[in-house]
N, C-alpha and C positions, 0 to 999 in steps of 0.2 A: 335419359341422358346421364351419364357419368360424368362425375364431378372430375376437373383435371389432374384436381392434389390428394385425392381420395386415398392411392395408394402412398402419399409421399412418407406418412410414418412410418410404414414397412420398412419403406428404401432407408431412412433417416437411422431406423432400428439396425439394420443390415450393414449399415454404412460405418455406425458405433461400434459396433461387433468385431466389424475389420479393422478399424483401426486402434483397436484396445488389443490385437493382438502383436501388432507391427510397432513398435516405437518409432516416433517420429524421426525423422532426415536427421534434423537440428540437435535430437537428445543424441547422436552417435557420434562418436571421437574419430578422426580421419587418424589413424598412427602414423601414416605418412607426414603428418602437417605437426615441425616440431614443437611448435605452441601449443600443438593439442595434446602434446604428450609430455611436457618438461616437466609440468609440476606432479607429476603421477610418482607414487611412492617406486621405489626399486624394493621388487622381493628376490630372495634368492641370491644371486651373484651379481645381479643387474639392478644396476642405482649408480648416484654419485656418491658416495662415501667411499672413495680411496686417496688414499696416497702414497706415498713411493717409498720403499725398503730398499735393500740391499746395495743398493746405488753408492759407491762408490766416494770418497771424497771428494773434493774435486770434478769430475764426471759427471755427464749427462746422458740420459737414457732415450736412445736410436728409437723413433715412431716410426714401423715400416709400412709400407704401402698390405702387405701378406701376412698370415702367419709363417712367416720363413726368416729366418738371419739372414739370405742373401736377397729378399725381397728390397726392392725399392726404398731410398730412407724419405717421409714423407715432411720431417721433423724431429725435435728430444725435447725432453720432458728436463728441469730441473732437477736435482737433488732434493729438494725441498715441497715440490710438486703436491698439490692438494688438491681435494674434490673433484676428482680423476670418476668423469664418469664410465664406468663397464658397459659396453651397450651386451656384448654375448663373448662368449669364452668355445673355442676349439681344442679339444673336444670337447663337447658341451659337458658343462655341470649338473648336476642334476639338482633344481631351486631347494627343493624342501630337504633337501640331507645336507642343503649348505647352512640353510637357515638354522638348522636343526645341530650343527657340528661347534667344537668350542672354537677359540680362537685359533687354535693352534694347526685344527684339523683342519681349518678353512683357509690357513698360508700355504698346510699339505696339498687340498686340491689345488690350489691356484699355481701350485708349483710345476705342473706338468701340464700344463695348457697354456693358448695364447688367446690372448682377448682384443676385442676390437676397445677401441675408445675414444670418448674424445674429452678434450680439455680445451674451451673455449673455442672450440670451432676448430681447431686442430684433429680430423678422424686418424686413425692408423691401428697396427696392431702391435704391443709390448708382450715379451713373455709374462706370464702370469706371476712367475718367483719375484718380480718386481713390484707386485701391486698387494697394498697391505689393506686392510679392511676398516673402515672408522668406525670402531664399534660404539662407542656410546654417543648417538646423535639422536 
């Protein structure tokens, strides 16, 4: 007569195996869910460290719903406007040549693209040539 648990160490062995190759449900970050993704570093063009250049005195800068000037106005940003998170830029930047570029090259790319963003729960999209880089944080 065969013992009922005789094989359970195989299974138990087998059992290990598979799940030392699959990372747990709980160890993976939903990107969807913004809690799980706020405090994650920005690399590349993507983070909160901006704030607003060129802007005019007086003046506030148009959040559209598009990257289009005739898109939808969703919102404006102050003059003064800080910690302007970039969530992606159109057409896209390429991360390591922004990271990699001085400051100046990095106003140059931002200047011919529009980026999505948000500022406190405000999303929309800015031309780029408005958004300035916080470099030493």
């Amino acid at each position: 007569m065969t013992k009922p648990f005789a094989k359970f160490p195989l299974l138990l062995v087998c059992l290990l195996l598979i799940g030392l190759e699959v990372p747990p449900v709980s160890a993976q970050a939903d990107a969807s869910d913004p809690a799980e993704t706020a405090d994650l570093p920005g690399f590349g063009v993507w983070g909160p460290a901006y704030r607003l250049r060129n802007v005019p005195e007086g003046m506030r800068l148009v959040v559209r719903a598009s990257g289009d000037r005739s898109a939808a106005t969703v919102g404006s940003l102050t003059r003064s406007a800080s910690d302007v998170l970039v969530l992606n830029c159109f057409p896209e930047i390429v991360p390591l040549d922004f990271e990699d570029a001085s400051s100046e090259a990095k106003r140059e790319m931002l200047g011919g693209v529009w980026c999505r963003i948000d500022h406190y729960g405000m999303t929309g999209f800015v031309p780029g040539i408005y958004l300035d880089p916080i470099l030493d944080r």
